[in-house]
N, C-alpha and C positions, 0 to 999 in steps of 0.2 A: 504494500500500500504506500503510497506514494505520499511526501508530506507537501502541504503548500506553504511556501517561505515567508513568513511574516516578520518583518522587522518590531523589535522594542524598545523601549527606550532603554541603556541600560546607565548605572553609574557613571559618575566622571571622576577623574581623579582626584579632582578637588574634595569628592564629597567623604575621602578616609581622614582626613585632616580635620576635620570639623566633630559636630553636636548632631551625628544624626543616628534615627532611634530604627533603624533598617539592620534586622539582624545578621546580615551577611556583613556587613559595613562594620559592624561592631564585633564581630568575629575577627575578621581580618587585622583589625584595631589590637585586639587583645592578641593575637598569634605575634604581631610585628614587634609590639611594644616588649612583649615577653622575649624577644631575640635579641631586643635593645638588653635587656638585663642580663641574659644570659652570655653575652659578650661581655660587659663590664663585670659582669662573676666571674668569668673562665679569664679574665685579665688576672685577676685578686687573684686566683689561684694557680696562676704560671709563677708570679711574681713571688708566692708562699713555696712553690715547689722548686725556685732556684733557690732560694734561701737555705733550704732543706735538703739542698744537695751536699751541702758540711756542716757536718756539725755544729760549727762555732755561727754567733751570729754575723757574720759578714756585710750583709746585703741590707738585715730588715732588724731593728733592737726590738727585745723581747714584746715592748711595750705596743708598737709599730705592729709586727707582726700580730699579738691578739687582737687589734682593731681589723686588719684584713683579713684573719681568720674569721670573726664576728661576721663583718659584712659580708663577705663569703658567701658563708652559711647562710642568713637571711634572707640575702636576693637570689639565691638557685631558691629556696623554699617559694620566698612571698611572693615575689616576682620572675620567677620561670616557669617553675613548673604547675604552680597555680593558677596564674593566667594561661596557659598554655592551655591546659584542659579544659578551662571553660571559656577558649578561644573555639574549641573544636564544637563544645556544646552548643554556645551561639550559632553559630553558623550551621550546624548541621539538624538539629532538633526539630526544627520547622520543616524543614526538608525533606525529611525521615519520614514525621505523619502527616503530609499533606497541608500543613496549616501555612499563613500567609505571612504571620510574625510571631514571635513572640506574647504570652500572654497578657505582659505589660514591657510594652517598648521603651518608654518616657525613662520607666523604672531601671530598665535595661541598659541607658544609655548613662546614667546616672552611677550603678553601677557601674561603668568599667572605667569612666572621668575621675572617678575618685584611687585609680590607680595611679598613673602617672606624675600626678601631686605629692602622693606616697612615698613612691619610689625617690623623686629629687629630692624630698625634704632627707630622706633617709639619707642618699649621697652627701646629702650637705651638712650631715653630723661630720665628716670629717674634718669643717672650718671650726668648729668650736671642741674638738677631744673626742670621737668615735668610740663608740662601747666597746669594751674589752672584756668583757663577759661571756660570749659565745654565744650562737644563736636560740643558747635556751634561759640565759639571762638569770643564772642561779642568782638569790641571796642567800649569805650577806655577801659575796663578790660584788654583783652587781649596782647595790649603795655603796660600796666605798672607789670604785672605778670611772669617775665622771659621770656627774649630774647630767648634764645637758646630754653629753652625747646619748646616754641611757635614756634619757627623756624625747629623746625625739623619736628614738629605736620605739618605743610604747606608742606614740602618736602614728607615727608609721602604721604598726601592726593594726592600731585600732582604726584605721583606717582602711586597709586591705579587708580585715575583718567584715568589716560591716557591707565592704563590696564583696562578699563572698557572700554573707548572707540576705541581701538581694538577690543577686545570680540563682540561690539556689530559690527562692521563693519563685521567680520567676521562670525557673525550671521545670518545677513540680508540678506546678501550674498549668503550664504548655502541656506536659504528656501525658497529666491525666485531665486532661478539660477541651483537646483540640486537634485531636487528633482527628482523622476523617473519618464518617460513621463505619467504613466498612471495616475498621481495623482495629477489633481488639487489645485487649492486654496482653495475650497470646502473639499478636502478631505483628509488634515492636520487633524493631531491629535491636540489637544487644545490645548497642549504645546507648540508646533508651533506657533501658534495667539497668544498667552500669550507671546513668546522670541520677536514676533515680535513686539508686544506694548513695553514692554520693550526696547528694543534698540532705539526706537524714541525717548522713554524718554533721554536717556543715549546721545544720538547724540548733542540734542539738548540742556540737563542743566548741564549737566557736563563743556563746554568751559564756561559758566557763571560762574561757581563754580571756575574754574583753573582762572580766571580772576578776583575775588574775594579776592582771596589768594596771588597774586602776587603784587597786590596792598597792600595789608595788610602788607604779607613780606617787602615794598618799606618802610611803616610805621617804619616795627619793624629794620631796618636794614640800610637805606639809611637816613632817618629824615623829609623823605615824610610828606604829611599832607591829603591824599584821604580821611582818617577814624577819626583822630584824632582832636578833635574838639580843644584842646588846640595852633592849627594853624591853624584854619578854615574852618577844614574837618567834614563834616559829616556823621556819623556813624551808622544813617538809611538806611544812601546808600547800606551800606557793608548789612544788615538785608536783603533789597533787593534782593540784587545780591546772597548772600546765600541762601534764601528759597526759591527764583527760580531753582534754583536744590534740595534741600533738601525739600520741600515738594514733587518734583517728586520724589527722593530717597524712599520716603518711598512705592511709585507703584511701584519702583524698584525692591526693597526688596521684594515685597511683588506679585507682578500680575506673577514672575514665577511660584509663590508656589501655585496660584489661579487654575495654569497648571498644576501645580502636582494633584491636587485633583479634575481637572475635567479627569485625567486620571485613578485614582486610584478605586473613588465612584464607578464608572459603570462597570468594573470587578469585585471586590469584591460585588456589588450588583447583578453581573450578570443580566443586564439591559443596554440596551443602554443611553446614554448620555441623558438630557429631553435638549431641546432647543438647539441644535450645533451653530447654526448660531446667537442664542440671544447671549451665551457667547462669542463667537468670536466676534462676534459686539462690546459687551462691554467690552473685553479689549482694543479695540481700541477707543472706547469712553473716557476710564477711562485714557488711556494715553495725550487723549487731553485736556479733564478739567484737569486734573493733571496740566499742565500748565498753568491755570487762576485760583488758588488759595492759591497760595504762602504766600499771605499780611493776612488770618487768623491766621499767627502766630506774628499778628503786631498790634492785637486790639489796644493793651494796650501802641503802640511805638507812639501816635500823631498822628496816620492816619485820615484822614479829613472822616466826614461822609459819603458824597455818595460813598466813595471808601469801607469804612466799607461795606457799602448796598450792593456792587459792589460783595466783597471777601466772605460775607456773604452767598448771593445767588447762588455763583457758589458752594462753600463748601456744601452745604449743596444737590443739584441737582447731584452733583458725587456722593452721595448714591443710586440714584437710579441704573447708570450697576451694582453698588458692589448688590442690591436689587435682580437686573434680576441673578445674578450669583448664590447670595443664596437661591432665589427661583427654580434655576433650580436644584441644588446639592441635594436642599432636595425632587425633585420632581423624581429624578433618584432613590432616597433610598426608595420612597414610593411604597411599595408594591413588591419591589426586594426580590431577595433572600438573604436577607445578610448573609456573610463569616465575623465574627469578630473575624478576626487575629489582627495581630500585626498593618498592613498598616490601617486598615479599621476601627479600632479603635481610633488611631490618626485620621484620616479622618475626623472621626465624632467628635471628640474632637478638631480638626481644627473647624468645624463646630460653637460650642455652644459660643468657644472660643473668634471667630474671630465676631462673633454676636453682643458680648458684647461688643467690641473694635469698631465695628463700629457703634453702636448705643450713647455711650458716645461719640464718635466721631460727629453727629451730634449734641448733645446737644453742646458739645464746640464750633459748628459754629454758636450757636447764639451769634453777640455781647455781651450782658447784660451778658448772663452766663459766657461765655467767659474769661470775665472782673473778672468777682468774683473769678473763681477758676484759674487764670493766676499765671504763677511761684506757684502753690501748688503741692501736692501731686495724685491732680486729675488729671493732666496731665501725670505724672507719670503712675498711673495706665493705661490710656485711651493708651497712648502709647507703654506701655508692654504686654496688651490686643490686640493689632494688629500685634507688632512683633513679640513677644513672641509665643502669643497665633494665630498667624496665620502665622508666618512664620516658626518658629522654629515646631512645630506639623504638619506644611504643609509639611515641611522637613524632618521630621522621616516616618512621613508615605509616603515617596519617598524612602526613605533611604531602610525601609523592603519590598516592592514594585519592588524594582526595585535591591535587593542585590542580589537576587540568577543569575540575569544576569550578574549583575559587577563582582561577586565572582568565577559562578560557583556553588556555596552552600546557600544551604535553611537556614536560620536563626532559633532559636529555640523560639518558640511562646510563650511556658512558663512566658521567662525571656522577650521576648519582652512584653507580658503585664502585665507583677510585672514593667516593664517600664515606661508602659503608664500610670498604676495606680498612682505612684510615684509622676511623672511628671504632672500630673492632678490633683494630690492631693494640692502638694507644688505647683505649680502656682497659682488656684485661694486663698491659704490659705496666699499665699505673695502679692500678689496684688490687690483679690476684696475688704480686706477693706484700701485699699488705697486710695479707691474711700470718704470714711467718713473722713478720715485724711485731704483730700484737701477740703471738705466741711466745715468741721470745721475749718481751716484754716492753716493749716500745709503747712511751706516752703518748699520748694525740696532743694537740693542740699547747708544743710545746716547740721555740725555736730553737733550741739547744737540744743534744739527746750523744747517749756514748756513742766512742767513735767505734764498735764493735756494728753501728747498725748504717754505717755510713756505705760499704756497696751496694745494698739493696736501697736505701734511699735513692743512689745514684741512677742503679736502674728506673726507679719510678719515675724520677725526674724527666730521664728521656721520653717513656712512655706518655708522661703528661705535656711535652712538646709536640709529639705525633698527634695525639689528642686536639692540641689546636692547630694543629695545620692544617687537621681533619674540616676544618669550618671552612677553609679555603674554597672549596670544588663546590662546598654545599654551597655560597654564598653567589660564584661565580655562576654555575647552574641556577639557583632562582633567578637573580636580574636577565641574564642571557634568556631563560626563557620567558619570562612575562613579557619584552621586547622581541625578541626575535624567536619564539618556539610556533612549531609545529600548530597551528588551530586546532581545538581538541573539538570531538564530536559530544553528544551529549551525553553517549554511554562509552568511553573511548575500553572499560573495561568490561562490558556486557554483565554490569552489575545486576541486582533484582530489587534494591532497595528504594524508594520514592526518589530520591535526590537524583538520580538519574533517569528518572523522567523530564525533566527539564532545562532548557539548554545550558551551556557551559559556557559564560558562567550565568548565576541564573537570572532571569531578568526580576525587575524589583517586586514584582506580584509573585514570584516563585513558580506560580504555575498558571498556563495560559485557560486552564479549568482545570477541576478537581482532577486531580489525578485517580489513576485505576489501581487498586492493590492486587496487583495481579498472584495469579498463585508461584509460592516460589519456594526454600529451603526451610522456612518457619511457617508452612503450611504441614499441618501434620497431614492431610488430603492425598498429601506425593507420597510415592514410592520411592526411599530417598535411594534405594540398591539401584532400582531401576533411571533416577532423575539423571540427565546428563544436562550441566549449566551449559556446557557450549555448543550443542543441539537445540535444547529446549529454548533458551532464550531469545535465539533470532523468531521460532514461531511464537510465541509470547509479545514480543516488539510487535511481530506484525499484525498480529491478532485484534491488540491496542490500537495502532497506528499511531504507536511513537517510536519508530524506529529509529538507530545511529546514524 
């Protein structure tokens, strides 16, 4: 069936710079600003891994070095990997169930302006003395290391904060209220189930978090005493209150990107999804033990033993949805037809990555071990092995996945995997022997350390040079293509999802009428032994008459 070509109006470049409440527009918004951060983080952290090439402080004094440590941490958190995610949500939610915006645009837009605010004021703690605290901002360290700089690090958060919990209000909103009639709960795409676990989280530990900090604030500013044990306060409280949201933080970070890649596998594998309903389940599983395992990052703070027993057992039982998910990703790859492009390569390097990260992850929820590698280098690694290695890889292979819809233009494969190589190469060569450094006994977040650990620092140093070089090909590949790439068609991957119903990139109504939820991999209806995605879906397109 033959399409007739009708011209739309679509965006102008002007309109990514500005106040506009067009969920594509503020997707985009959030993806770029979030690469604004994650550039000046991975700066902080080349400059902390020369330093750390010898032992002695050479390059950075102790003092210097914790403020870039601090920031570090806080901008890959507040401003990478958090926009990043709900860069993808914007943009693609509306898309997914057919709806036109967002449930509240105004709110929408409002949300993600209150980032960029955030993030310079945070930069610009380093004109008046930068937190030296770390990004989890213990006291009593934290009151005696600079007022202001601590003080703005709180403003900061509480500001991200609150745009996070818009986002998710405005979330939840959208995919249970506007979806198209014909498409149930059932028949969400996974990233859908993945925003929706997410936002529980966000709902529910984030006012602990802003409560946290306000109290802290009352410490560093008014002569309170909530935290500060030198008038009475104690400051296991604040450990509390913080990693009830920042243990869910890290599902936060991370269960969009789980969504990324249960959408990604089963295209590029040309195979439908293996278990719909097990991983939707467990992201809603993994959002609720999220919430009862906070106190494993407390082994070593006095916790009384049955509550160890308590943190222990729940920690280590939230591996098993992360188990059912990895089991199902890799049971979609078995026997597909794999396309290893640019997406699909990350994918699978999300895969091995995020493996490793959660597999050290249970070893640390045993108390005993726990104890021994606490404040080392082990953590370090087991925690860059999840983010890193599962967010940031879960997020490129979204990024080529899903560019030629944002852009309009097909990415060039080449340079997308002289990317992945790069980035795969410097990852595990900066962080898997991280893992022997905190066995042996090496401190984290320390600019001096014996000189017995200085070849294996040196190795990582290089690894973490590889690592940014690796940004090179990525950087050069997007501009190259949103100017000069290939026109991309509206399904350039013979996807089954709504978003590719509509052109690339999409015009500002989304869709020129309701779209058709045609039957596809999250139809239980199919025979998935018998369904063939690269068969079925040209008579599907034609059937509709929205063919590529």
């Amino acid at each position: 069936m033959s399409e007739i070509a009708i011209e739309h109006p679509q965006r102008k470049w002007q309109d990514y710079f500005g106040f506009s409440t067009d969920h594509k527009v503020i997707g985009i918004q959030y993806l770029v600003t979030g690469f604004f951060f994650y550039f000046v983080g991975g700066i902080l952290a080349e400059v902390m891994r020369t330093e750390l090439a010898t032992p002695d402080p050479d390059l950075l004094q102790p003092e210097v070095y914790n403020q870039f440590m601090t920031m570090h941490g806080s901008i890959m958190l507040f401003l990478w990997i958090l926009p990043a995610g709900a860069a993808f949500a914007n943009f693609l939610i509306p898309l997914m169930i057919g709806a036109e915006d967002m449930a509240f645009p105004r709110l929408n837009a409002v949300a993600f302006w209150m980032i960029p605010p955030g993030g310079i004021l945070l930069l610009c703690s380093f004109f008046v003395g930068a937190p030296q605290s770390g990004w989890t901002s213990y006291p009593p360290l934290s009151l005696v290391s600079g007022v202001w700089g601590e003080e703005i690090w709180i403003l900061c958060l509480l500001l991200l904060g609150t745009s996070s919990i818009l986002g998710a209000m405005n979330f939840v909103t959208t995919i249970l209220k506007m979806r198209i009639p014909s498409m149930d709960i059932h028949s969400m795409p996974l990233f859908c189930w993945s925003m929706l676990a997410t936002s529980a989280l966000v709902l529910l530990g984030t006012p602990v978090l802003a409560a946290a900090l306000i109290l802290l604030s009352m410490d560093l500013i008014a002569g309170t005493s909530f935290f500060n044990p030198m008038g009475g306060g104690d400051p296991i409280v604040y450990q509390h209150m913080f990693w009830f949201y920042s243990h869910p933080a890290v599902y936060i970070m991370i269960l969009p990107f789980f969504g990324v890649i249960s959408e990604v596998l089963p295209v590029h594998a040309r195979k439908p999804i293996f278990g719909y309903r097990a991983i939707a389940y467990s992201s809603l599983t993994i959002s609720f033990l999220g919430l009862i395992v906070w106190a494993h990052h407390m082994f070593s703070s006095g916790t009384p033993g049955w509550l160890r027993m308590f943190f222990m057992a729940t920690t280590m039982i939230i591996a098993v949805p992360t188990g059912i998910k990895v089991f199902s990703w890799c049971a979609t790859l078995w026997g597909g037809k794999l396309s290893l492009n640019s997406a699909m390569v990350f994918g699978i390097g999300f895969l091995s990555s995020f493996l490793i990260g959660g597999l050290s992850g249970v070893m640390v929820a045993s108390v005993p071990f726990d104890i021994h590698v606490h404040d080392t280098y082990f953590i370090v690694a087991h925690f860059h092995y999840v983010l890193f290695g599962g967010s940031v890889f879960g997020l490129f292979a979204g990024v080529y996945h899903w560019f030629p819809k944002m852009s309009g233009r097909m990415v060039n494969e080449t340079w997308g995997r002289i990317h992945f190589v790069l980035t795969f190469v410097g990852f595990n060569l900066t962080f898997l022997p991280m893992h022997s450094l905190g066995l042996q006994g090496m401190n984290r977040r320390v600019a001096m350390y014996d000189p017995q650990f200085a070849g294996i620092n040196q190795l990582v140093t290089i690894g973490s040079y590889i690592l940014a070089v690796s940004t090179i090909p990525f950087v050069i590949n997007i501009v190259w293509s949103v100017f000069k790439g290939e026109k991309a068609p509206r399904n350039p991957w013979r996807a089954l999802t709504l978003e590719w119903q509509t052109s690339s990139p999409p015009i500002i109504e989304n869709f020129e009428e309701e779209p058709v939820l045609w039957a596809g991999p999250y139809d239980y209806g199919i025979d998935s032994e018998s369904f063939d995605m690269e068969e079925d879906v040209e008579d599907m397109l034609a059937e509709v008459g929205s063919g590529s």
